[in-house]
N, C-alpha and C positions, 0 to 999 in steps of 0.2 A: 504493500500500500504506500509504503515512502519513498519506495523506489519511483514506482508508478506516479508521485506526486515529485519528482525534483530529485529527488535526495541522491547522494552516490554513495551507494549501497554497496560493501566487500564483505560478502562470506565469507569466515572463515573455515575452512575443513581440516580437516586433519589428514595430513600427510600420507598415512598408511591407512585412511579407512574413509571413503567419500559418505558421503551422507547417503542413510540410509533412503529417504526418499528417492532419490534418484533407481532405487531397484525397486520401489513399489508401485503397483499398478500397472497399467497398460504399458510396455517396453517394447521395443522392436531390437534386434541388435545392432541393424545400422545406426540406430541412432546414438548409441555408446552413452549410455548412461543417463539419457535426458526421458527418462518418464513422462509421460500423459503427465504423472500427476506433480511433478517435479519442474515442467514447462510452464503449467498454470500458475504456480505461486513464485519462481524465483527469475521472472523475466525484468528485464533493467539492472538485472544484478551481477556483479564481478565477482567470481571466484578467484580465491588464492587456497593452495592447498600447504599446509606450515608444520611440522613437529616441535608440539608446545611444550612435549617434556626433553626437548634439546636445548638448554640455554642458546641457543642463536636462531632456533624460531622463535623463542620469547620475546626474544630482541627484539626480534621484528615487529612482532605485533606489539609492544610496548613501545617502540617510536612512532609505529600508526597510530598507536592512541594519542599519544602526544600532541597532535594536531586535529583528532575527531572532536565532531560536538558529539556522537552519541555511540555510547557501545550498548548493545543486545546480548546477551547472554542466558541458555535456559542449559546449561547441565543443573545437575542433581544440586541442592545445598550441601556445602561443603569444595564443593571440588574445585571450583576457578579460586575459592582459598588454596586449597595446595596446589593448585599450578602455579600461585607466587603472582595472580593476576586479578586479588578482591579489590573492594571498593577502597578501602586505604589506602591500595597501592596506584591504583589511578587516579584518583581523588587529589594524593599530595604529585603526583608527576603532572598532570591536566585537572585543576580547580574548577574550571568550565567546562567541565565532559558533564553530559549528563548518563549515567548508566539505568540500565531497566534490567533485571534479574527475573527471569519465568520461571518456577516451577508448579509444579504436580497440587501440592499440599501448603508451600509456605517455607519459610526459612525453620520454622519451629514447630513444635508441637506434636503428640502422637504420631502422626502420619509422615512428620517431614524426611524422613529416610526413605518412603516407599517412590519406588518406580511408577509414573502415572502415566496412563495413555486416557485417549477421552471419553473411549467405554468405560474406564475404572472412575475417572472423573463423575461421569454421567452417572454409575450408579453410588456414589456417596453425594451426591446433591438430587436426588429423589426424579431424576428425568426418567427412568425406566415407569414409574408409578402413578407419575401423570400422564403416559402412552399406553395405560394398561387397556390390551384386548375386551371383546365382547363377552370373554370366559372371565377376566380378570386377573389374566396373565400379565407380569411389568414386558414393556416391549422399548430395547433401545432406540433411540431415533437413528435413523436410517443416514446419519450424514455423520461429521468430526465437527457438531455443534461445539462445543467445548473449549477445543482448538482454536477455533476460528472467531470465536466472540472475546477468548482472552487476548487473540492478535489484535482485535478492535479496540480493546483497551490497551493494549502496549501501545500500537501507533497514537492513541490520543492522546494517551499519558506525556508517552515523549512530544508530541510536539505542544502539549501545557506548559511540562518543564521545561523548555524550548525559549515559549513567552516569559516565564517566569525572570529565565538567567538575561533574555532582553531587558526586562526594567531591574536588573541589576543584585539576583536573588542567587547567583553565582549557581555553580553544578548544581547537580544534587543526584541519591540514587533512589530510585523507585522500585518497587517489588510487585511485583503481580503475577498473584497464584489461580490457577486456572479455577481450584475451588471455590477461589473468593468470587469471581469472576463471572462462573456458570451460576450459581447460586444469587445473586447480584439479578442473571437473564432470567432466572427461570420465575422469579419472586411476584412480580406485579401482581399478574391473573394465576398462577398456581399453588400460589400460598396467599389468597386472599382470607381463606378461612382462618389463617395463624398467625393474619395482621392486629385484630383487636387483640388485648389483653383483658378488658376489664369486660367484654361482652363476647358472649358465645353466637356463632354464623355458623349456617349449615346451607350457602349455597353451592347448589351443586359446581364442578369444574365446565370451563368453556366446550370440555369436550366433549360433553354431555348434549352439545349442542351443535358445536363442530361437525359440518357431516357432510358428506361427501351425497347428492340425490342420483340415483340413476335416471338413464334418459334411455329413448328407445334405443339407443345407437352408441352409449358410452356411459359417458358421469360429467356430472356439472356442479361446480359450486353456486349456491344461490345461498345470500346472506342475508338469515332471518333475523339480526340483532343492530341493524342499523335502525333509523330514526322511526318512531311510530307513524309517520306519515309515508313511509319506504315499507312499512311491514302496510299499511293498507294499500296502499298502491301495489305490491305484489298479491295479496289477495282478490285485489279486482279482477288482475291481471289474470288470473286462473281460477275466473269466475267462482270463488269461494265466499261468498257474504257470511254466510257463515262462522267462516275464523278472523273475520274480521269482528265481527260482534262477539266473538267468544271474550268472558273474561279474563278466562287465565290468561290469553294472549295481547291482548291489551296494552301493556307498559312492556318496555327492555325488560324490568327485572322480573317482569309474572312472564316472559317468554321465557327466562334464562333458567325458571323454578320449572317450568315445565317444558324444557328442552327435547325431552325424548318425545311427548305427546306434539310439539310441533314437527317434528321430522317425520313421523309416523303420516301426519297428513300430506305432509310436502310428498313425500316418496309416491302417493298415490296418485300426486299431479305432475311430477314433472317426467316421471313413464310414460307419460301421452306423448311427448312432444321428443323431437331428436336434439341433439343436443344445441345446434347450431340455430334451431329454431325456439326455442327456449330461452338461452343467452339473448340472442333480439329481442324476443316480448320483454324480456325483463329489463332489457335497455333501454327499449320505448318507453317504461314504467317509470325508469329509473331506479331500478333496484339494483344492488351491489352482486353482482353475477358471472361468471367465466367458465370455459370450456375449461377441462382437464387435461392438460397438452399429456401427450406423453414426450417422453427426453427428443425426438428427433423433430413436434412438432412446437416445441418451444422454440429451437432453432430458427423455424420458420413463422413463428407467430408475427403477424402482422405489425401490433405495437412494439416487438422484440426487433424487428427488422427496421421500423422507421427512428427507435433509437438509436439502432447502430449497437446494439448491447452486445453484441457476438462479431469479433472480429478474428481477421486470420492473415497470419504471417509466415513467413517463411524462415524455417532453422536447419542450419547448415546440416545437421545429420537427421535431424528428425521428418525434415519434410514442410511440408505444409501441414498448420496446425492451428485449431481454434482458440479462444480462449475469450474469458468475459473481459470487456474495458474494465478500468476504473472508474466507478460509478459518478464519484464527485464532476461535477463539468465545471470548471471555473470560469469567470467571466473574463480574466488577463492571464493566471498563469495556468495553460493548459498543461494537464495532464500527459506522458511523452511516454512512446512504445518505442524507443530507439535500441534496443540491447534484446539480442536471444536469450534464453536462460542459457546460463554459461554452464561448458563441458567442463569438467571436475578439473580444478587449477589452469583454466582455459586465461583467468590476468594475473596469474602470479606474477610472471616476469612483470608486465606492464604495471602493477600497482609498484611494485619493489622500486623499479627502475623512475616509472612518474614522482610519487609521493617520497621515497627515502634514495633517489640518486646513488641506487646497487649497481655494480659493473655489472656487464657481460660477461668479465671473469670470476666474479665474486656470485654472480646467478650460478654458474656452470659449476665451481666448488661446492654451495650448498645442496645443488641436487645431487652431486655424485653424494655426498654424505647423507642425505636422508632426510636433511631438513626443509627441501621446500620441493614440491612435488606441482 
């Protein structure tokens, strides 16, 4: 996301072991190491690949820091302490760096030893339990929700700390634990019931109302919890007078208490209709409504297409290749797709040589020894 917005962005990898993503997911061989899912998140970005436990990769990445405004770091708590690279030691070498630390669990506490991925996240912040099945089974969400909203706070965080050290609040280092973080996303509407203290709530979850209608031809979302003048208007819409005079349905919150008895009737009207024809009545209506793309027809969706949301470029090994923009559009400083996702240590020389003016005999020595790859 900061690449994507401006920023020069240098992975750092480790010398004898490229980042795991690059072998996850969809891989081709030619393309040597640039995964489907490893193209989509590290494009605009410069690899160097360093051995951190060699005092002369340290070196290295301890004079890059020297001049960064910001390092990123998520190993485990504890360990960029013994590599000789914590917040002390960058702090007194660069006063103005700002650092962000990710982990799993937090720098402390019961948990902060254990190895976390976003399934393990996912189930100690109760996301399997608000996706529980029609049996009652917990279901995890089908994506690296976890992941991906604690990168949404690292990039914000850093570029707050960012404004901060502009009006003169010097470095500083930030922590953000993906626990804190998912729990944080999940709160709003799924722990509404565990918001009061001093009064007991027993409305049902949004998911109770959440629902997916069949259509003669597919599935369509039709959104029965917008404005009461949007819930009679969809009622007209499918000649129902009926649920429009019903009590229970009446306000947001008597539709939200009786959530399953609205879906129960919806299901028996939007069966009539295909689903393309359904989505229109309901836009003539003005009611909040969509077709269910599947993956290939999102691609092609119409609003998807006149955004421009799905772009594709070309990388030197992988081919031509899709990926979503950065969503922000600015009014002056646009957003930039200039850089492929970089092959593993693909700007080593080039940062070394650019930012700390290494020979080309002094590149050539470090790699025969092991230190920069």
């Amino acid at each position: 996301m900061l690449a994507d917005q401006g920023a020069d962005v240098i992975s750092v990898e480790q010398a004898h072991a490229p980042d795991i993503v690059r072998q996850s997911g969809p891989l081709v061989e030619s393309a040597q190491g640039i995964s489907a899912f490893w193209a989509s998140m590290n494009r605009n970005k410069r690899s160097i690949a360093l051995n951190l436990k060699d005092q002369r990769g340290k070196d290295l990445v301890l004079d890059l820091i020297a001049d960064a405004d910001v390092v990123v770091q998520n190993f485990r708590p504890g360990a960029i302490e013994r590599l000789g690279l914590g917040w002390d030691v960058l702090h007194a070498l660069n006063p103005e760096l700002v650092m962000c630390s990710i982990s799993g669990f937090g720098s402390d506490g019961p948990y902060a030893h254990r190895p976390a991925f976003d399934a393990v996240i996912q189930s100690v912040a109760g996301y399997p339990m608000v996706q529980v099945d029609g049996n009652g089974e917990p279901q995890l969400m089908a994506t690296i929700v976890c992941d991906k909203v604690t990168s949404l706070h690292v990039a914000q965080s850093v570029c707050a700390a960012l404004v901060a050290r502009s009006m003169g609040q010097g470095g500083q280092h930030i922590e953000v634990a993906m626990i804190d973080a998912s729990i944080h996303f999940l709160w709003p509407e799924a722990m509404w019931n565990q918001t009061y203290i001093d009064h007991d709530t027993d409305m049902p979850d949004l998911a109770a109302i959440y629902h997916l209608f069949p259509t003669s031809d597919g599935w369509a979302m039709v959104y029965p919890l917008g404005t009461d003048a949007q819930w009679q208007s969809m009622c007209r819409a499918l000649n129902r007078p009926d649920l429009a005079a019903d009590p229970r349905f009446a306000e947001l919150q008597s539709r939200l208490m009786h959530g399953g008895d609205v879906n129960d009737e919806l299901d028996l009207e939007t069966a009539k209709f295909t689903t393309s024809a359904l989505v229109k009545l309901m836009d003539e209506a003005d009611v909040p409504a969509a077709p269910v793309n599947t993956r290939e027809e999102l691609i092609d969706d119409p609003q998807v297409l006149h955004r421009g949301v799905v772009v594709e470029s070309e990388h030197p090994t992988a081919g031509k290749i899709r990926s979503a923009r950065s969503p922000a559009l600015f009014s002056k400083t646009a957003s930039v797709h200039t850089r492929h996702a970089p092959l593993f240590g693909e700007h080593t020389d080039e940062v070394l040589t650019e930012l700390l003016e290494v020979s080309d005999e002094q590149l050539a020595a470090l790699r025969v020894d092991g230190v920069i790859a």
